[in-house]
C-alpha positions in Angstrom: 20.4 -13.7 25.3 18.8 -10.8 23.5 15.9 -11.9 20.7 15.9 -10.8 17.4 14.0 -10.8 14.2 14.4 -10.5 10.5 18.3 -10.5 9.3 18.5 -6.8 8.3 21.6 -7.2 5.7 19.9 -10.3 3.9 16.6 -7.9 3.9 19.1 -5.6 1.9 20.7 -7.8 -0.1 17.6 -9.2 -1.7 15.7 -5.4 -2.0 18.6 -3.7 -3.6 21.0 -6.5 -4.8 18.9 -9.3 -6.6 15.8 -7.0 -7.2 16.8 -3.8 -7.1 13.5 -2.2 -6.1 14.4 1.6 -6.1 14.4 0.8 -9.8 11.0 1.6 -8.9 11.1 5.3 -8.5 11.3 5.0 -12.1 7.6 4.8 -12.6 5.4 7.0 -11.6 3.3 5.3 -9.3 6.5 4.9 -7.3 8.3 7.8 -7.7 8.5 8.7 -4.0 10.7 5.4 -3.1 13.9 5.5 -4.2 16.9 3.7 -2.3 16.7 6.4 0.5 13.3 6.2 1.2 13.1 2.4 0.9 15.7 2.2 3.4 14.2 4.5 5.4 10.9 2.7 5.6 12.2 -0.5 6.7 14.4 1.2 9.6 11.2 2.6 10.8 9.0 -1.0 10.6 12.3 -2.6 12.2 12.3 -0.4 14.9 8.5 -0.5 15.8 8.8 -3.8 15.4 11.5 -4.3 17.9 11.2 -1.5 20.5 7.3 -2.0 20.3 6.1 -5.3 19.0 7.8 -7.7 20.1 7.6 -7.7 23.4 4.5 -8.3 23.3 5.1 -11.9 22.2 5.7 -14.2 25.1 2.9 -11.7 27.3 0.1 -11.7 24.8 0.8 -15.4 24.7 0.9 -16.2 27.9 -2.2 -13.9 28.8 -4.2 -14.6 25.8 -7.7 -13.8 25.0 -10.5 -13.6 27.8 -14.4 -13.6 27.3 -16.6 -12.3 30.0 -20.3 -11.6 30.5 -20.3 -11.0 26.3 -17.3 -8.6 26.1 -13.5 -10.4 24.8 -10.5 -8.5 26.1 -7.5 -8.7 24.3 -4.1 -8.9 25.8 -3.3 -5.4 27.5 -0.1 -5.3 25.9 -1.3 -4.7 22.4 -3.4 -1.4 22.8 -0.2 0.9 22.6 1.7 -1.0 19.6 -1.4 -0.9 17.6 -2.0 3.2 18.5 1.4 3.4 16.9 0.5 0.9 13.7 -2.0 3.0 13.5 -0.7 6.4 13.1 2.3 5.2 11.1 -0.3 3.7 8.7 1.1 0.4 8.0 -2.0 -1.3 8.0 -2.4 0.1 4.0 1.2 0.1 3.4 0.4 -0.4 -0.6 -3.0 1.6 -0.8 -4.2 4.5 -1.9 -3.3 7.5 0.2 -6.2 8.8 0.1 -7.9 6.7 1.8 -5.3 6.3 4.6 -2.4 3.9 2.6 1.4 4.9 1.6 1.1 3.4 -1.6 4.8 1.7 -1.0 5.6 -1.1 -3.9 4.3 -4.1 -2.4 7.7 -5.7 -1.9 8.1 -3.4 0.0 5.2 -4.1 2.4 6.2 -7.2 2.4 10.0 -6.2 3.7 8.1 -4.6 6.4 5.7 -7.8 6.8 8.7 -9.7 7.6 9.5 -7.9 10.9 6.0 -7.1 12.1 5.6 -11.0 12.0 8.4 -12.1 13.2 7.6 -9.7 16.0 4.3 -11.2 16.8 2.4 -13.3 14.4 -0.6 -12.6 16.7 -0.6 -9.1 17.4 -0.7 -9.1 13.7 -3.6 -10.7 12.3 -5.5 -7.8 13.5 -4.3 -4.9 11.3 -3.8 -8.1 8.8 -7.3 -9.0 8.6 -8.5 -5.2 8.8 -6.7 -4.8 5.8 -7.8 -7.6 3.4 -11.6 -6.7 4.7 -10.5 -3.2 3.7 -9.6 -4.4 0.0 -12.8 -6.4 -0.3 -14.4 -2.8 -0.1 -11.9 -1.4 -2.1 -12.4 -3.7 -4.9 -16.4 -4.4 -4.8 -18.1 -1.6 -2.7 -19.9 1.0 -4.1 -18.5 4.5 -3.7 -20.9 5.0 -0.9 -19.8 1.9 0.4 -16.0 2.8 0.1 -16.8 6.5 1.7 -18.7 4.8 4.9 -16.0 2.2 5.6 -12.6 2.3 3.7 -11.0 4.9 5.4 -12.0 4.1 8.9 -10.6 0.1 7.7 -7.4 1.4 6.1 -6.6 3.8 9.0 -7.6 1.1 11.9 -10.3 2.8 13.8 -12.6 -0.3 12.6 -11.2 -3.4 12.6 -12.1 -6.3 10.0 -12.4 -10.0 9.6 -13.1 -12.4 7.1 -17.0 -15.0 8.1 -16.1 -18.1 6.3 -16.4 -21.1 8.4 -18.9 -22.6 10.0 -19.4 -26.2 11.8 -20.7 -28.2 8.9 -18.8 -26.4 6.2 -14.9 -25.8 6.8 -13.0 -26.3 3.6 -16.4 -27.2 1.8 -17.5 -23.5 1.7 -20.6 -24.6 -0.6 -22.2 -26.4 2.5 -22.7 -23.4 4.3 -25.9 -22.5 5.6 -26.2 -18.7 7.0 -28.9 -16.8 5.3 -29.5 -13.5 4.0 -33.4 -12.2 3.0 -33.6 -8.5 1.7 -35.5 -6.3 3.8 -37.4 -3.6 1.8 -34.7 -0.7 2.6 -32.3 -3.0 0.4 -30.2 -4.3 3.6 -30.1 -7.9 4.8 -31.3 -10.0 7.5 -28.6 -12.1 8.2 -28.7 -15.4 10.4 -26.6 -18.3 11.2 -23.4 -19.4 12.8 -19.5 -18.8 11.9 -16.1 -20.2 13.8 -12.9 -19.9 13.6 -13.1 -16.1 12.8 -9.7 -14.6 13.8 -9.8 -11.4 15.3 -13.9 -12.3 15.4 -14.2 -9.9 18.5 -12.3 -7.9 20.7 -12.2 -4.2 22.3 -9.3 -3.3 20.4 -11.1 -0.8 17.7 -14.6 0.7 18.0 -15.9 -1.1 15.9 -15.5 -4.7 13.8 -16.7 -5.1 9.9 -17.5 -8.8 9.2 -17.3 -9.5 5.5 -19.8 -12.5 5.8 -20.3 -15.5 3.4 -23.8 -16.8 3.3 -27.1 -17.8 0.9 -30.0 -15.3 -0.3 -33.1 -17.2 0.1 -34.0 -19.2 -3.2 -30.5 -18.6 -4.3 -28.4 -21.9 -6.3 -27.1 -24.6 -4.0 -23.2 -24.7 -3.5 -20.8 -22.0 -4.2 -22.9 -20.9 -7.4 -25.6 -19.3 -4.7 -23.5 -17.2 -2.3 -23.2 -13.7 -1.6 -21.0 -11.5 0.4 -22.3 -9.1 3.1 -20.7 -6.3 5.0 -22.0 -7.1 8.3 -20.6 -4.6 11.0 -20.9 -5.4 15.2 -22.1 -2.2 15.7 -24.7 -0.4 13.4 -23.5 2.5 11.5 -25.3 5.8 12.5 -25.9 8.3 9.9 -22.8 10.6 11.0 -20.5 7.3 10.5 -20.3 6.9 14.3 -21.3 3.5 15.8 -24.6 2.7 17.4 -26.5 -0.3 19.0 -25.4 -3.3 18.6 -25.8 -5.2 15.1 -26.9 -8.8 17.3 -23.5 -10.2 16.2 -22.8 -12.3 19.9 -19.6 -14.1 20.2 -21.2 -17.5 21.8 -17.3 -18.4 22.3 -13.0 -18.4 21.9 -11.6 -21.1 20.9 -8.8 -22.8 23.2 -5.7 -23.5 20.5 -2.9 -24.6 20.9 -0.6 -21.3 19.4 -1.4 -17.5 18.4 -3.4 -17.0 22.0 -3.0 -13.4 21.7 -5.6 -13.2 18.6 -8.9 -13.7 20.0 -10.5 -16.6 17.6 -14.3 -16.4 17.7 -17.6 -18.5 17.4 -20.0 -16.1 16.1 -23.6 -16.1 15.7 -25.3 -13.7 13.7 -29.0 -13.0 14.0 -30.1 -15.0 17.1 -32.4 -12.1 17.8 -33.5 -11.9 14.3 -31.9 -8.3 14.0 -28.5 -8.8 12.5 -28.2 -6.2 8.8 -25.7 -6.5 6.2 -25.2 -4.5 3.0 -24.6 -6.7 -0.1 -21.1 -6.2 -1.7 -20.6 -7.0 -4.9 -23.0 -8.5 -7.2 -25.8 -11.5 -5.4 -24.5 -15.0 -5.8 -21.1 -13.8 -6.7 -20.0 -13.5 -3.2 -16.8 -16.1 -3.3 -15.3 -14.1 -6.2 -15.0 -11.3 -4.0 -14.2 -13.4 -0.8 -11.1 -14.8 -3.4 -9.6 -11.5 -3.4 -9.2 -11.7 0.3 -8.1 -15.2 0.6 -5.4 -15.1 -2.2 -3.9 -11.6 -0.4 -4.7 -14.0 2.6 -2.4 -16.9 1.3 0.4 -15.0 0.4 0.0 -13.4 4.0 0.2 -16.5 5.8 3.3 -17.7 4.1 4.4 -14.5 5.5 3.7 -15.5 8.7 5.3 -18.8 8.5 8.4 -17.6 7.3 8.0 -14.6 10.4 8.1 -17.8 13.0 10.9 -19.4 10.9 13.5 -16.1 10.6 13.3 -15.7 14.1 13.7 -18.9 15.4 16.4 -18.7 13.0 18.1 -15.8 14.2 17.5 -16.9 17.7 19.3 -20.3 17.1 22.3 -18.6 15.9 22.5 -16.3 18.8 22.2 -19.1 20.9 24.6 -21.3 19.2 27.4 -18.4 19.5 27.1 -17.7 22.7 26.7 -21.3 23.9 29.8 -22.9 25.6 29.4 -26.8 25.7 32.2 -30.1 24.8 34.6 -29.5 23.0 36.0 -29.4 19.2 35.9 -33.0 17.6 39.7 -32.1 16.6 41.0 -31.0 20.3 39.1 -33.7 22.0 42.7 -35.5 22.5 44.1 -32.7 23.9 45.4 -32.5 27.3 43.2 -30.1 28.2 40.5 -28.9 25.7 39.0 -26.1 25.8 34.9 -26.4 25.7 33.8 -24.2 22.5 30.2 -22.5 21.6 28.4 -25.1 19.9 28.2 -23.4 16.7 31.3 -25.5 16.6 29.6 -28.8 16.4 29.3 -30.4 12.9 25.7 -31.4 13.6 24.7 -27.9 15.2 26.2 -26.4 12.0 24.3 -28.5 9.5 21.1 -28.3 11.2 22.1 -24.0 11.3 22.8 -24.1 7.5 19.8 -26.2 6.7 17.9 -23.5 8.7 19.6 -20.4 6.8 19.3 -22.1 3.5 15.4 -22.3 3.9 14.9 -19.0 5.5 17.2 -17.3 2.9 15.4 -19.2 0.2 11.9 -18.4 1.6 12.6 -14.8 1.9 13.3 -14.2 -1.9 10.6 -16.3 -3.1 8.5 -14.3 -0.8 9.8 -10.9 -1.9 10.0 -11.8 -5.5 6.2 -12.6 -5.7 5.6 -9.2 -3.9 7.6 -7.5 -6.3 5.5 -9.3 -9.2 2.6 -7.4 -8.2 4.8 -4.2 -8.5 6.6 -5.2 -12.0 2.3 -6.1 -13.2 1.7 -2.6 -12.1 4.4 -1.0 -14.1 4.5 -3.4 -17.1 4.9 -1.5 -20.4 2.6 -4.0 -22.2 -0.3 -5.6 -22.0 1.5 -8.8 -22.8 3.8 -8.0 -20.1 1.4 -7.4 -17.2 -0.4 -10.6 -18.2 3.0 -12.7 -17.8 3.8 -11.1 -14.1 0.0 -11.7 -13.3 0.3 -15.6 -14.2 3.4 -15.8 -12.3 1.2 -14.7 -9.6 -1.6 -16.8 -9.5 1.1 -19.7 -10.1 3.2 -19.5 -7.1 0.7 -18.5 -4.6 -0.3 -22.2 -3.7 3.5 -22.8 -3.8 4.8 -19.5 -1.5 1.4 -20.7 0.8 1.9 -24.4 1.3 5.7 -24.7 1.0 6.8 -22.1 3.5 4.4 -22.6 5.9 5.8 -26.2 5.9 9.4 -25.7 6.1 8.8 -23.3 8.6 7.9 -25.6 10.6 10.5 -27.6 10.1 13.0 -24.4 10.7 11.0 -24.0 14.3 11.4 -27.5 15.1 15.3 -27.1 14.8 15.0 -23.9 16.7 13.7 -25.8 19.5 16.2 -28.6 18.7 19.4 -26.5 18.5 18.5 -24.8 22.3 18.3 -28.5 23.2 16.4 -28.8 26.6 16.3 -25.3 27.0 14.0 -25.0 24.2 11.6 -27.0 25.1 10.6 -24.7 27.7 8.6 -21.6 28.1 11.4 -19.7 29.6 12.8 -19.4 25.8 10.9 -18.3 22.4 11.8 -21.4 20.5 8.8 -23.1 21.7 5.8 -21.1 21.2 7.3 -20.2 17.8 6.6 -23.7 17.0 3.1 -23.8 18.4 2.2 -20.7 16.6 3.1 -21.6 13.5 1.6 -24.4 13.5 -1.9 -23.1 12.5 0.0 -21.6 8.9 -0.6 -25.0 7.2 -4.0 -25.2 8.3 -6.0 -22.0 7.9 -7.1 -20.3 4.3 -6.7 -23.5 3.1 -4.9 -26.5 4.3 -1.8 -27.0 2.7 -3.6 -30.5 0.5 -6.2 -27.8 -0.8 -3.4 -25.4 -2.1 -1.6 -28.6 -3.7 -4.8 -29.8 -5.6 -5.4 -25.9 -6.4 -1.8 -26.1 -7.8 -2.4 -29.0 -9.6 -6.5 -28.8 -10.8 -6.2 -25.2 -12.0 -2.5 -23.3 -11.5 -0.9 -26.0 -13.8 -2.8 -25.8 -17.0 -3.6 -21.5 -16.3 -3.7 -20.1 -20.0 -2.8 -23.9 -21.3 0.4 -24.1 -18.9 2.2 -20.7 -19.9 2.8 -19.2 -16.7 4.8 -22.4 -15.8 6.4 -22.4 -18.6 7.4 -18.5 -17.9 8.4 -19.7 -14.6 10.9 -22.5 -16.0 12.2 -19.6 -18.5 12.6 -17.4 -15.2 15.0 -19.9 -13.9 17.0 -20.9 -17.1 18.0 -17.6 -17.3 19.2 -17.7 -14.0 20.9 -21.2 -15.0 22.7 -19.1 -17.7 24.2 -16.6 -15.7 25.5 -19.2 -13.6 27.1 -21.1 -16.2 29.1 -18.0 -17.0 30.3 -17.7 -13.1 33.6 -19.5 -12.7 32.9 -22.0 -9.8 28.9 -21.6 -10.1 29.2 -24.2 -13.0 28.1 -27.3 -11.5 25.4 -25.7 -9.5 24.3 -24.6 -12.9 24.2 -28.3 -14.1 22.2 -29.5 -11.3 19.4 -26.9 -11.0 18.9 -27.5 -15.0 18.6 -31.3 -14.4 16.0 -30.7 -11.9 14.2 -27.8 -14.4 14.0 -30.3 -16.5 13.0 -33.0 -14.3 10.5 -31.0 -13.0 8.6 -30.2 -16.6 8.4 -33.8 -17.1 6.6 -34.5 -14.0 4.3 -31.7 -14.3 3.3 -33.0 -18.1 3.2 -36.4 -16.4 0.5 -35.0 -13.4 -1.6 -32.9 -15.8 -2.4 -35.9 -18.3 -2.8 -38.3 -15.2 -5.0 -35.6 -14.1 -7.5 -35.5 -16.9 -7.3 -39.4 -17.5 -9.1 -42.1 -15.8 -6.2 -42.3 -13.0 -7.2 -38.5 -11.7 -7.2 -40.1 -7.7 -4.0 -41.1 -7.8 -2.5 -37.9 -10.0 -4.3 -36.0 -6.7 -2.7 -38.3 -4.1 0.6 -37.2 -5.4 -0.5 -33.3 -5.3 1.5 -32.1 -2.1 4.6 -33.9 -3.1 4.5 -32.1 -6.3 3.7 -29.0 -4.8 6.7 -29.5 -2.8 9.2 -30.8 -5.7 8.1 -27.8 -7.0 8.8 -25.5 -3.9 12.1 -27.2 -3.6 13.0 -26.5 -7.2 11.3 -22.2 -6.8 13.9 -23.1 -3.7 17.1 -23.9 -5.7 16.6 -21.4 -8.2 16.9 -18.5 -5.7 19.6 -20.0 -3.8 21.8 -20.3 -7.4 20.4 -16.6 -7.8 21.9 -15.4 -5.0 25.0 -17.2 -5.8 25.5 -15.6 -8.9 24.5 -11.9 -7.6 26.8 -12.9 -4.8 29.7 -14.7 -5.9 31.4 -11.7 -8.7 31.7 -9.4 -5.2 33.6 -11.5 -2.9 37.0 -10.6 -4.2 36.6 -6.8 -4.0 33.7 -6.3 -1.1 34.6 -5.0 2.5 36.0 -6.8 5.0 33.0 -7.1 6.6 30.6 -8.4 3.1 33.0 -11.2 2.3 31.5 -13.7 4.9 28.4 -12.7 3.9 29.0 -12.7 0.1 31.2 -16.5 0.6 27.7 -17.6 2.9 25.8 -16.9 -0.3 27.7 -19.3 -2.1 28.0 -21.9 0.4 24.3 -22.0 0.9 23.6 -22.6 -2.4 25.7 -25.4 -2.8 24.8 -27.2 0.5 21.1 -26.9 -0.9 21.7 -28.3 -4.6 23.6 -30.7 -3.5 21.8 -32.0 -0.4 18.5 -31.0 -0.6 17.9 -31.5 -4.6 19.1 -35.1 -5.6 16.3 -36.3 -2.7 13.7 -34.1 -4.7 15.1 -35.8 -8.0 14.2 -39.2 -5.9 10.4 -37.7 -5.1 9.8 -36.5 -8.9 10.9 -40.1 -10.0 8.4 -41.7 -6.8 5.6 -39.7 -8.5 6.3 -40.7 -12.2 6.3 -44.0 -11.1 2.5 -44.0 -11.0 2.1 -45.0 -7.3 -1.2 -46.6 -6.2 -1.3 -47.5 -3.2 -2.6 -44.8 -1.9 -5.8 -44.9 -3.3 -6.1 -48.7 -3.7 -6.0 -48.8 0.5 -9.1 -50.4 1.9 -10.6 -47.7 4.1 -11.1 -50.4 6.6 -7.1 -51.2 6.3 -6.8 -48.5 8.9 -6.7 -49.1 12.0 -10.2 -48.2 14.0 
């Protein structure tokens, strides 16, 4: 059975059909991409993606990352995909040409996204993490500092990563304790210890830029006292080439349990006393410049999520087609049934539906916050740009957290719909699950987004962008209304609208009350009442963009048009009344949580 990625005719259908990007061309600053070219540009990233990428997936896993005498090999298998990222300059899909981008919409990027990490999630978090490094420069560097690395980031001759982490201070960024003490040139000394760093070293590119975190001396305790550094592996000689070595030592790769083909590194910085970084940005405002990367960061990794989740999906309906086994429930009294592709089975069907209905729904949540960034960009008011910018900041905890989450869930009934066979290595199914695993973890566990949703996205601007967000969906609701056969769809996404504003009133008093532990205990269940609702405002979407063509579309769109429908209905009325039963739970002021002895558990 062949493997597949991203479901090109849903890719379509949401681009040109429910968003209708090439509207684009309209403006200016996207002239160039009209329908043609927009079609053209996925066709391209689908067929590197395919012919190139992805079979590197099960070798780069099963080869991984090696470290010897100092040096890390990546897998062998990457060197000629990345060439051709490279020189098709996907890495800066969305930048500025003229520092080595295509300055595409960024819904469009993130059409494109959708392939190359389906294709492999690990190949990818190289030219991933090249770019957001990239952007830190592009946003805070100095013009010298943009003319010594941006182009050489954007264009993937330097790779980049992002020096968070260290042992005592994971999530706690404040804790950590690298240190930076100017020298009299202006550059830093930098010392101390990171881990975790993806991408942290590798002979992939020439050369690697490490946008470090870490504490001037005499600087404020906590995140109030910390700076970013440009800190690259090899020092920069004066005609841009690299020279010796910048005593940046990887003491160490870290043995996980997915994503073996990206080479996660302990690094230490300094143990010689002669590691120099340049200052970017301002001193002691280093985390509102490492924000830029981590929120481009967040939306990435819900990217990557849903990449493990479309193709398992797409696997698991491949398989299930082509997959003789028992027979139809309604023959099975026949004198001599006939065995039938499981696809046939009720429970094989739901569990495939339940699947579609979360990839579908993930996919235009995911494409509709990239095409925010694009409708900020080209917003006729001030007013306007503010409103798509909200939206934004809103729904990235929500596109992070909740996609990474059900796309685990999707991979798990990836693996169960092969049955034994996908338990094994011989098929994808199961080192999709292991590699997406990591999604709900990294640039901020999925509890972290949920009290990010709750302590600050909530009440942004005193609670409009949710309130935008709400008025994004009723008008959805009232296009429904006038659908014939949408109508009670219509009904149940505006009870759950509604529902949904109550309990977010609800958790933002509880929040600034005396019961603020237990409104936090409830965070990731709101987070995901709210992802389910995001979830079942798409699905009705697609209904009603879908439902008007059925009668008139070709033969071969009326499945596809009818599957619209269907999945929207299977999702408001499964999946929603349990999330009405969750908003209720968390009205219902639950304490236990928080009232649990510590020594209750067991240990």
């Amino acid at each position: 059975m062949a493997q597949s990625i991203a479901d090109r005719r849903d890719q379509d259908f949401v681009l040109h059909e429910m968003l209708s990007v090439a509207d684009l061309a309209k403006h200016e600053d996207f002239q160039d991409f009209n329908k043609k070219t927009v079609d053209m540009v996925i066709t391209e990233a689908r067929n590197l993606a395919i012919k190139e990428v992805l079979p590197t997936q099960k070798e780069g896993d099963e080869h991984g990352c090696t470290l010897n005498n100092g040096k890390v090999t990546i897998p062998e298998c990457f060197r000629k995909p990345f060439k051709l990222f490279c020189e098709g300059e996907w890495i800066a899909m969305c930048d500025d040409p003229e520092y080595g981008g295509q300055g595409m919409p960024k819904v469009l990027s993130i059409a494109a996204g959708e392939m190359f990490t389906g294709a492999n999630c690990a190949f990818m978090m190289y030219p991933g993490l090249t770019h957001g490094a990239g952007k830190i420069v592009e946003e805070f560097g100095s013009e010298a500092q943009k003319k010594k690395y941006l182009k050489n980031l954007y264009t993937g001759k330097w790779a980049g990563t992002m020096c968070l982490t260290e042992p005592e201070a994971g999530s706690d960024v404040g804790a950590l304790t690298t240190t930076a003490k100017k020298n009299d040139d202006g550059t830093y000394s930098i010392a101390g210890n990171k881990i975790f760093i993806s991408g942290g070293d590798h002979d992939l590119t020439e050369n690697i830029i490490h946008p470090v975190l870490a504490r001037i001396e005499g600087a404020p305790a906590g995140t109030k006292g910390i700076s970013l550094f440009l800190v690259p592996k090899f020092k920069i000689n004066d005609d841009g080439t690299p020279g010796e070595s910048n005593d940046v030592v990887c003491t160490g790769l870290e043995e996980k349990m997915g994503i073996h083909g990206n080479a996660t590194a302990a690094l230490a910085f300094g143990s010689k006393g002669n590691c120099i970084g340049e200052l970017i940005g301002e001193e002691n405002k280093g985390m509102r410049a490492m924000f830029i990367m981590m929120n481009e960061a967040r939306l990435g990794v819900g990217m990557q999520g849903f990449g493990f989740a479309t193709t398992s999906y797409i696997n698991s309906v491949n398989y299930a087609k082509e997959r003789v086994q028992g027979v139809n429930l309604m023959n099975m009294f026949d004198a001599d049934p006939k065995p039938v592709a499981i696809i046939n089975h009720p429970d094989v069907k739901r569990q495939l539906l339940s699947m579609k209905a979360n990839v579908d729904g993930m996919r235009t949540l995911l494409y509709y916050t990239g095409f925010l960034f694009d409708k900020a960009k080209t917003a006729a008011t001030p007013e306007e740009k503010e409103k798509w910018e909200g939206l934004i900041e809103l729904l990235t905890p929500v596109v992070k957290s909740y996609c990474t989450d059900r796309s685990f869930e999707v991979c798990a009934q990836g693996i169960q719909i092969y049955g034994g066979y996908g338990f094994i290595k011989e098929y994808p199914q199961e080192q999709l699950l292991r590699d997406c695993k990591i999604t709900s973890i990294y640039e901020g566990t999925n509890g972290i987004q949920a009290m990010d949703l709750l302590g600050r996205k909530l009440g942004l601007k005193k609670g409009k962008p949710f309130m935008d967000l709400l008025g994004e969906m009723n008008k959805t609701v009232a296009a429904a209304k006038e659908i014939e056969g949408l109508e009670a769809m219509a009904d149940i996404l505006q009870n759950a609208i509604n529902k949904l504003g109550e309990v977010a009133m609800y958790m933002g008093a509880t929040a600034m009350s005396a019961n603020v532990l237990h409104a936090f205990a409830s965070a990731l269940p709101f987070l995901d009442a709210t992802g389910d609702v995001c979830m079942a405002w798409v699905e009705l979407w697609r209904a009603v963009v879908a439902a008007p063509k059925i009668a008139k579309a070709k033969k071969k769109d009326v499945a596809f048009y009818q599957g619209q429908v269907k999945t929207a209905e299977y999702f408001l009325s499964f999946i929603i009344p349990a999330t009405l039963g969750k908003m209720e739970a968390i009205k219902s002021n639950i304490t236990a949580i928080m009232d649990m002895p510590d020594d209750a558990f067991a240990g």
